[in-house]
C-alpha positions as CSV (number, residue, x, y, z in Angstrom):
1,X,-8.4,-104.9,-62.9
2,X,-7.4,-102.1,-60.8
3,X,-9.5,-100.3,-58.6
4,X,-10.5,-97.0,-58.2
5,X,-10.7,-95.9,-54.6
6,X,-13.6,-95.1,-53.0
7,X,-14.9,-91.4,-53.0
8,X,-15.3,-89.5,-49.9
9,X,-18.2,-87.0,-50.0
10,X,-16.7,-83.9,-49.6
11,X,-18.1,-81.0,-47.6
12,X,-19.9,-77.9,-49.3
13,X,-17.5,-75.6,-51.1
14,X,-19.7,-72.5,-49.6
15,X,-19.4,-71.1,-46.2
16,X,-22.5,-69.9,-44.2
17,X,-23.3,-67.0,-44.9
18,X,-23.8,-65.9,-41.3
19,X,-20.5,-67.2,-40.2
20,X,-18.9,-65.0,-43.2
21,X,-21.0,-61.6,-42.0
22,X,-19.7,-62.6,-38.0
23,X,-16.3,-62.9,-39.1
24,X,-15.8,-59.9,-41.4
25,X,-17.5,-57.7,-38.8
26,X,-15.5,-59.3,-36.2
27,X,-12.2,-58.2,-38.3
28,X,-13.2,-55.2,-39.2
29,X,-13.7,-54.0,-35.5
30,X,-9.9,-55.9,-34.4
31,X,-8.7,-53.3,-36.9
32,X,-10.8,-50.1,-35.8
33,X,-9.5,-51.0,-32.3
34,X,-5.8,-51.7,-33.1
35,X,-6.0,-48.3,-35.6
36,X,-7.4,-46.4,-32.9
37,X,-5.0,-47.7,-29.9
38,X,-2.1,-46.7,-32.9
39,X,-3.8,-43.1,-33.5
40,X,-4.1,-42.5,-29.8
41,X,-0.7,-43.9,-28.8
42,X,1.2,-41.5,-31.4
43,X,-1.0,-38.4,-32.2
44,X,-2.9,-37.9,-28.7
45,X,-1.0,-39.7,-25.9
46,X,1.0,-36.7,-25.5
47,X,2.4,-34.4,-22.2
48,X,2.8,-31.3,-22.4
49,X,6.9,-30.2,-21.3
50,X,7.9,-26.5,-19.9
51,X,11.2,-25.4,-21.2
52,X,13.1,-22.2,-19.7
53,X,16.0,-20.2,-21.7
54,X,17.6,-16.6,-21.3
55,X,17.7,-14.8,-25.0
56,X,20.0,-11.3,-24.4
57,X,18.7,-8.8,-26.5
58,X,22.0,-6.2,-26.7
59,X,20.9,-3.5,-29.2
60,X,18.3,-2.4,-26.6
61,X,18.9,-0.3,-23.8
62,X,17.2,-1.3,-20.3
63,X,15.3,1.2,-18.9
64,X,12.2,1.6,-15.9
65,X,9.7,1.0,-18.4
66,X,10.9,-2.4,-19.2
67,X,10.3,-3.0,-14.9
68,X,6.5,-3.3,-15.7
69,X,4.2,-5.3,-18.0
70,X,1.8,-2.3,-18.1
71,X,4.0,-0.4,-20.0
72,X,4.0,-0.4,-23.8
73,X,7.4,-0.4,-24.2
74,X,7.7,-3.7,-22.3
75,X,4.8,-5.1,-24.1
76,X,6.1,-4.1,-27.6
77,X,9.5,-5.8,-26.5
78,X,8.3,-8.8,-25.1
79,X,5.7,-9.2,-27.9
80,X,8.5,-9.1,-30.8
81,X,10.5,-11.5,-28.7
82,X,7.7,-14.4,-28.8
83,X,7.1,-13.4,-32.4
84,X,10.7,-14.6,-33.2
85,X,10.7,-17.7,-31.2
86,X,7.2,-18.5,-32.6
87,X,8.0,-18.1,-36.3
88,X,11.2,-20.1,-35.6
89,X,9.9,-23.2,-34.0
90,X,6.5,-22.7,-37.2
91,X,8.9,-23.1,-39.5
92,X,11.2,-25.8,-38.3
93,X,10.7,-29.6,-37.5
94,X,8.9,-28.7,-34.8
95,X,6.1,-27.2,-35.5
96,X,3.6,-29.4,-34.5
97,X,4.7,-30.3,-31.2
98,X,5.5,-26.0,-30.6
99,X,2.5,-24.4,-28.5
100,X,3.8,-21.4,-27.6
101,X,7.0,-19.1,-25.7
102,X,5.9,-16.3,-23.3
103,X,8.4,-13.9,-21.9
104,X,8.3,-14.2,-18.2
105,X,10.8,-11.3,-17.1
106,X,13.2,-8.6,-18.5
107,X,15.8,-7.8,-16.7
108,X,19.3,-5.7,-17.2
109,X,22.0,-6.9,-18.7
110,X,25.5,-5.7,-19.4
111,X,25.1,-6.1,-22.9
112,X,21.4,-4.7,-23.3
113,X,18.3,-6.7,-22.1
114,X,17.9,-10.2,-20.9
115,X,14.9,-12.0,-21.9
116,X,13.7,-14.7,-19.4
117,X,11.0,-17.1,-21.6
118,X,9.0,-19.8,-21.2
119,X,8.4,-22.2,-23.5
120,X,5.7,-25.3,-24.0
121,X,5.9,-28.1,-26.2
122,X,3.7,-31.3,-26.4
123,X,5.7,-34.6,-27.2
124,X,4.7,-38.3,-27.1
125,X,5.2,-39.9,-23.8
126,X,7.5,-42.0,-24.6
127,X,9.9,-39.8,-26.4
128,X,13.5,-39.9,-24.6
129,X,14.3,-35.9,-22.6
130,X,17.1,-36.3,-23.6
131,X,16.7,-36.3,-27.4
132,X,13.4,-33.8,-26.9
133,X,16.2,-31.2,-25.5
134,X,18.3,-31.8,-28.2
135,X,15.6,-30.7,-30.7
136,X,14.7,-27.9,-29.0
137,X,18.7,-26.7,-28.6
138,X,19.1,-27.2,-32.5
139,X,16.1,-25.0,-33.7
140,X,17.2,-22.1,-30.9
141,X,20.4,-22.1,-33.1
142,X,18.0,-21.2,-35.4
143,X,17.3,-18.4,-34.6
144,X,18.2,-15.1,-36.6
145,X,21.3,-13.0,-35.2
146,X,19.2,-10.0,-36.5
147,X,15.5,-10.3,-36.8
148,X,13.1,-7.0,-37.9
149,X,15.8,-5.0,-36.4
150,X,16.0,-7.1,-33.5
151,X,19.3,-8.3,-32.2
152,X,19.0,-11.8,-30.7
153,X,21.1,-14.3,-28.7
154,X,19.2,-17.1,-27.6
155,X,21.0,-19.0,-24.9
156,X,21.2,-22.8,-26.3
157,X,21.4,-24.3,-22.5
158,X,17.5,-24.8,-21.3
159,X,16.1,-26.4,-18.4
160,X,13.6,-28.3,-18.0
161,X,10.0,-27.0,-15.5
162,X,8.3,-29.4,-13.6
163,X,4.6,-27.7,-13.3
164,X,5.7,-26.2,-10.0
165,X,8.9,-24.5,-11.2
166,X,6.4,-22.7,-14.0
167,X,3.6,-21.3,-11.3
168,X,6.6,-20.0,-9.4
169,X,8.3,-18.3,-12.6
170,X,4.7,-17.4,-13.5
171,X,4.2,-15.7,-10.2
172,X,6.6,-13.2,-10.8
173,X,4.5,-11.8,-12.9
174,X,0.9,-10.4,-12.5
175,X,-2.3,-10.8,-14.5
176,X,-2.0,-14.2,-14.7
177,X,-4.4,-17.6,-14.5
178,X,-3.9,-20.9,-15.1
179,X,-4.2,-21.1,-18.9
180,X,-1.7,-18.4,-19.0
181,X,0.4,-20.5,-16.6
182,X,-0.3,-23.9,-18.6
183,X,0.1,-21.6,-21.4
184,X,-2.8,-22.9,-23.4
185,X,-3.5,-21.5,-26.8
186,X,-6.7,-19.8,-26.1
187,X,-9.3,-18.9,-22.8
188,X,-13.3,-19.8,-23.6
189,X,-15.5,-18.0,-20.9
190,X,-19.0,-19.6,-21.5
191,X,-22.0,-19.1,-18.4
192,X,-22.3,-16.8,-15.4
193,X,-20.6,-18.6,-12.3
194,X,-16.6,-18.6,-12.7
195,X,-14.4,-21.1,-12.2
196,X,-11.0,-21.8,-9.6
197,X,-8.5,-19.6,-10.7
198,X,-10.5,-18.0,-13.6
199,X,-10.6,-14.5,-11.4
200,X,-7.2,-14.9,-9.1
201,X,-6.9,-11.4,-7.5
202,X,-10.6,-11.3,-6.5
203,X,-11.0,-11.1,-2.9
204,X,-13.9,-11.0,-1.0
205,X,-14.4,-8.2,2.3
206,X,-16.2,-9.6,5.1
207,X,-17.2,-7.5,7.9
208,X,-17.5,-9.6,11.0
209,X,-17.1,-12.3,8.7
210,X,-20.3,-11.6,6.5
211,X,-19.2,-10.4,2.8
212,X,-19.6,-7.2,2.3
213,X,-17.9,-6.1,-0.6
214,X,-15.1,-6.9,-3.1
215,X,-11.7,-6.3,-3.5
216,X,-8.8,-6.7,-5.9
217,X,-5.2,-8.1,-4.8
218,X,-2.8,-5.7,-6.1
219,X,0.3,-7.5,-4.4
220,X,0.8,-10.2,-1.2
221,X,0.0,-7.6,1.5
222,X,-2.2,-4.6,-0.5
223,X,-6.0,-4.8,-1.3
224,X,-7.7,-2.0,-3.9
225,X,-11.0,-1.6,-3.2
226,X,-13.7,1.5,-3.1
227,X,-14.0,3.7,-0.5
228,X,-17.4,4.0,0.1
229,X,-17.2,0.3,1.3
230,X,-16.0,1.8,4.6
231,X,-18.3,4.7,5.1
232,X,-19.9,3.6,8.4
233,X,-17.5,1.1,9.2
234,X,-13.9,2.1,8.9
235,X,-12.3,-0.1,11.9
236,X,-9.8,-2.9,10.4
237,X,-10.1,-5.0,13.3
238,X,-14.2,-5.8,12.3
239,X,-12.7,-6.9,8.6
240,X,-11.5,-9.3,7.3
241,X,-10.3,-10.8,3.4
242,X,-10.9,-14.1,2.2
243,X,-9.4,-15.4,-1.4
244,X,-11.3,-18.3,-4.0
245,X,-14.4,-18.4,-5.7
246,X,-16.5,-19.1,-2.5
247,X,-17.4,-16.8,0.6
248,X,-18.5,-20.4,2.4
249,X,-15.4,-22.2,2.2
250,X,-12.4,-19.7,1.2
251,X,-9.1,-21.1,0.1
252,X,-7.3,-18.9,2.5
253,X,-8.6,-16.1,5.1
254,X,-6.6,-12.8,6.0
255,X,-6.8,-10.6,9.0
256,X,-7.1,-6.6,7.7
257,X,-4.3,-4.4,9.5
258,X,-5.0,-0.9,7.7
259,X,-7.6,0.9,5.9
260,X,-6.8,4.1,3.8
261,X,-9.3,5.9,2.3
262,X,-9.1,8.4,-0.2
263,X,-9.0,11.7,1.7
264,X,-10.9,13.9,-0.9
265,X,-13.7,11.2,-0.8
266,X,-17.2,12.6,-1.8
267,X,-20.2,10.6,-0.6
268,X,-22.8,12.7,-2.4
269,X,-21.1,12.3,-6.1
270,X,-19.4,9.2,-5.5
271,X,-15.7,11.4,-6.7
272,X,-12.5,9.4,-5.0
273,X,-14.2,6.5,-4.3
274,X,-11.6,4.4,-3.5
275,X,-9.5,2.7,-0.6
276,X,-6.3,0.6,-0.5
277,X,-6.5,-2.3,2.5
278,X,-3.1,-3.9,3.7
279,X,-3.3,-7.3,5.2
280,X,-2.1,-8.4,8.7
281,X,0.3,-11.0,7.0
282,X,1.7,-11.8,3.1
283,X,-0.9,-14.4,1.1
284,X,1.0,-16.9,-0.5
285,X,0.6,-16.5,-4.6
286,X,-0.7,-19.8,-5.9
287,X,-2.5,-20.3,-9.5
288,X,-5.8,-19.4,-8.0
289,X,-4.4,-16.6,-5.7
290,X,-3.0,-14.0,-7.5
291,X,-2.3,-10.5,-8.1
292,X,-3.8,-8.3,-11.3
293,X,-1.7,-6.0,-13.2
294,X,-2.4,-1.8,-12.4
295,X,-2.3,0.1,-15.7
296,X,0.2,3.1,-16.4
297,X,-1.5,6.4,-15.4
298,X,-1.7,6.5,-19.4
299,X,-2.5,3.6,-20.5
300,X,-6.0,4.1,-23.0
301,X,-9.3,2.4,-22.0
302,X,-10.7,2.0,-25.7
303,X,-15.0,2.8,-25.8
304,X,-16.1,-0.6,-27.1
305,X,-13.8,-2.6,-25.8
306,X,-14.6,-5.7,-24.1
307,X,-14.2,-5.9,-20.3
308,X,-15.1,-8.6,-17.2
309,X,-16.5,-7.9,-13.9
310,X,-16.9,-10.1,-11.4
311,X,-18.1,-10.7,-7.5
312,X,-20.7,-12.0,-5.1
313,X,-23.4,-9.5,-6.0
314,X,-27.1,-10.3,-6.0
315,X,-28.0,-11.0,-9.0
316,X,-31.3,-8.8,-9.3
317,X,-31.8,-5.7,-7.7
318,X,-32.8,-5.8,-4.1
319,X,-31.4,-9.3,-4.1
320,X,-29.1,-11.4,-1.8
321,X,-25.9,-11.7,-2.8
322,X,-24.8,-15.4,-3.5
323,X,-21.7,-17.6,-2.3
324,X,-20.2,-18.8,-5.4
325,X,-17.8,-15.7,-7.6
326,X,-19.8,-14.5,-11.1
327,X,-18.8,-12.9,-13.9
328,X,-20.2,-10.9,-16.8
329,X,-19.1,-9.7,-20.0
330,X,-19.5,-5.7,-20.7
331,X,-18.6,-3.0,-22.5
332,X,-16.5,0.2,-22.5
333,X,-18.5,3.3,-22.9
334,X,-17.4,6.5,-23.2
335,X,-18.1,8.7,-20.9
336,X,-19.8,11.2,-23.3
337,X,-22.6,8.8,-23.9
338,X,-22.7,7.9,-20.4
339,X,-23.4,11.3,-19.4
340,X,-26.1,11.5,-21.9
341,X,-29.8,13.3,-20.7
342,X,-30.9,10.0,-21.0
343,X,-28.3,8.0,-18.9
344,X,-26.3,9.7,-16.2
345,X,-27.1,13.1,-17.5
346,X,-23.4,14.9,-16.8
347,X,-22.9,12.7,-12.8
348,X,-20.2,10.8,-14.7
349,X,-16.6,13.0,-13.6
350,X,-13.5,12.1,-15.3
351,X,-12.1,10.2,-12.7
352,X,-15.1,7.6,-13.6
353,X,-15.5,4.7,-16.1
354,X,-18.5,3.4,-17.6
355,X,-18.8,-0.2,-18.6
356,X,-21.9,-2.7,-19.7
357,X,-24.2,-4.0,-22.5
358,X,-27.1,-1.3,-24.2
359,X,-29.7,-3.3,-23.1
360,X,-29.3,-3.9,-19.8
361,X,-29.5,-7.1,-17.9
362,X,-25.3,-7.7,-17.5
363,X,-24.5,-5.3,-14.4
364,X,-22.5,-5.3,-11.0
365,X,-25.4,-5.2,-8.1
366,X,-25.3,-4.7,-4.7
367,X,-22.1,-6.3,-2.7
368,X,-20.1,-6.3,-5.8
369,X,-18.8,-2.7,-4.8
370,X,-14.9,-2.5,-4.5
371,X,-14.8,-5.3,-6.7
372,X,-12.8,-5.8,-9.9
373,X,-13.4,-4.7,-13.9
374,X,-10.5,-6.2,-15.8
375,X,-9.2,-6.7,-19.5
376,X,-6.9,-8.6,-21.3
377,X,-3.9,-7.3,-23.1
378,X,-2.8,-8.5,-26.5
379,X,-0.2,-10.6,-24.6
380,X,-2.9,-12.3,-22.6
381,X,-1.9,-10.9,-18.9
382,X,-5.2,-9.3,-17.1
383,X,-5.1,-5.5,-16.3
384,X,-7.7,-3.8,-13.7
385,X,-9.4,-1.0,-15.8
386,X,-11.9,-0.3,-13.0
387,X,-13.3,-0.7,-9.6
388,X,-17.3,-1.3,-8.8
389,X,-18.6,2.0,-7.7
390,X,-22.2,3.1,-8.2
391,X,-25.2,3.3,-10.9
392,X,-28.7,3.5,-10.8
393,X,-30.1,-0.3,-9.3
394,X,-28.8,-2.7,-11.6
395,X,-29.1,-3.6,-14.8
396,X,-31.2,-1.2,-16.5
397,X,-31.2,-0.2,-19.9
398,X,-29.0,3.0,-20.6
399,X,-27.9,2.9,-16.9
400,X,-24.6,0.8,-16.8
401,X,-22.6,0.2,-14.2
402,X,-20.4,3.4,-12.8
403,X,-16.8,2.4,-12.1
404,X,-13.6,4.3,-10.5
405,X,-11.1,5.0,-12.9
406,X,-7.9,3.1,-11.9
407,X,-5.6,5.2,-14.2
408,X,-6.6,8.6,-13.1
409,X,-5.7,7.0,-9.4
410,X,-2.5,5.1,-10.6
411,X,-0.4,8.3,-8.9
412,X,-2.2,8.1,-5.7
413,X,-2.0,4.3,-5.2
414,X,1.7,4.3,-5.1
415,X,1.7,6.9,-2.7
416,X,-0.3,5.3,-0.4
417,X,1.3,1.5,-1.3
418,X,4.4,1.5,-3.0
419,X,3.4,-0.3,-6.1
């Protein structure tokens, strides 16, 4: 008789159903982690890499007006140049690790035009230099001989920028802060108080080391400011220039060696009013010190157009001025509205600008005077439109802010400068 052997009681053939929840929860989150650690390690653990290249341009003639970035020719020029490059790198295997080219200098070239440019790309960290400049090299070869009547020959050699080597290429030009020099792909201005570097070329005046009014940095040694700043106290050695955002603790601090005042300078109807200042010593350009760009004598200040001013004005009328740099947004206005019965009522001359919002309340106030109103050019360098002059207390409705005219002065501030 055989036997059967004995049977073992088994164990149940269901889980608990806690231990099953636990464990599927605790898998799903491994593999959120490990998806997210992937994601970040190949879509957002990136650096962002400077490139420089020459491109000659030799069906265009060099002339003076491609020496400045105020003029349109060197605008047009330059903008057509970055419109190639872009288009290039959108349409190749690089477009999503492109940001953008910016031309940094023309210069002349036996054959025509050379194009100095800086480029900025975004690539994993771990992505070999050597194979990133191969990429790069390929698509500039590219690059169309002949492009919208543009003849182009890129150079394929490129160097790499450490971020030093592109604040020194990007201080050769003016207008400039540090999104152009990190060349991001847009500005967002949000709030009232500025931040470092946002407002480069503003400099504050101090008289016996109080601040007393504002001034713009037009190159290492030259200051543009208004004249009436110096009415009753015109002696350089009681001056002095301090650059960054705060009057309390400046990033650097300038003796004044001359003051020139516009000679035809008219208290009474504020006509002239402005100065140029030279410093005792050069002040090293960094990102946050920097100089703005001076319009051509005929460059056009559109009515509408969007503009910045900035300083260490009170912000009410009758108020103390403050120690950190502000800014507001205003707007152009023509001065045929702004010598309306019911605004200036025919005080605005043409050698004035008028700038803010219809309903008051954005304004420059007292110890802003002397001190900047920029905009922006289509190629995102900064261009000094105005300088803080006068208007009736601050802020009011119908009663913007009064500014000299920098273009109807461009003449006399090389004159007196150089520049």
């Amino acid at each position: 008789m055989s036997s059967r052997p004995a049977r073992v009681p088994s164990t149940s053939r269901f889980l608990n159903p806690y231990v099953v929840f636990f464990g599927v929860v605790a898998g799903v989150l491994i593999l959120a982690v490990t998806i997210a650690l992937l994601i970040h390690f190949l879509a957002f653990d990136k650096k962002s890499y400077f490139y420089s290249s020459s491109f000659q341009i030799p069906n265009v003639q060099y002339s003076d007006h491609l020496n400045s970035p105020a003029t349109q020719e060197y605008r047009t020029l330059s903008g057509r140049i970055e419109s190639v490059i872009t288009t290039t790198f959108k349409e190749s295997n690089l477009r999503n690790q492109f940001i953008r080219a910016h031309v940094v200098k023309l210069r002349p070239n036996s054959s025509g035009v050379m194009a100095e440019i800086v480029m900025k790309f975004k690539f994993s960290r771990n992505n070999n230099a050597a194979s990133m400049k191969s990429r790069i090299e390929s698509v500039l070869l590219q690059i169309p001989n002949k492009f919208e009547n543009l003849e182009i020959n890129p150079s394929t050699e490129i160097t790499s920028l450490t971020d030093q080597d592109t604040v020194e290429m990007f201080n050769q030009e003016c207008g400039a802060h540090p999104n152009l020099i990190t060349l991001s792909e847009e500005r967002v201005m949000g709030g009232i108080k500025a931040e470092e570097g946002d407002w480069p070329w503003q400099v504050s005046l101090q008289l016996n080391n109080v601040h007393f009014c504002g001034g713009i940095l037009i190159s290492k040694t030259w200051i543009l400011t208004a004249a009436h700043c110096f009415r009753s106290h015109s002696d350089p050695h009681q001056w002095t220039a301090t650059f960054g955002i705060s009057i309390a603790f400046p990033a650097q601090r300038k003796r004044i060696n001359t003051i020139l005042i516009h000679n035809n300078y008219n208290f009474v109807t504020h006509e002239n009013d402005i100065a140029v200042v030279k410093l005792d010593g050069a002040v090293p350009f960094t990102k946050n010190i920097h100089r703005v760009c001076l319009p051509e004598a005929t460059q056009n200040v559109s009515p509408g157009s969007t503009a910045y001013v900035t300083g260490w004005g009170s912000q009410s009328f009758g108020g103390n001025t403050v120690r950190e740099l502000q800014q507001g947004r205003v707007y152009i206005i023509s001065n045929n509205v702004c010598n309306a019965p019911t605004s200036y009522n025919g005080a605005v001359l043409p050698g004035m600008l008028c700038a803010g919002v219809p309903q008051g309340g954005v304004d420059a106030c007292r110890g802003d005077s002397g001190g900047p109103l920029v905009q922006q050019d289509s190629r995102r360098l900064w261009f000094l439109v105005g300088i803080v002059s006068w208007g009736q207390e601050c802020g009011l409705a119908d009663k913007p802010g009064v500014y000299t005219r920098v273009t109807a002065y461009r003449d006399w501030i090389t004159q007196q400068t150089g520049i």
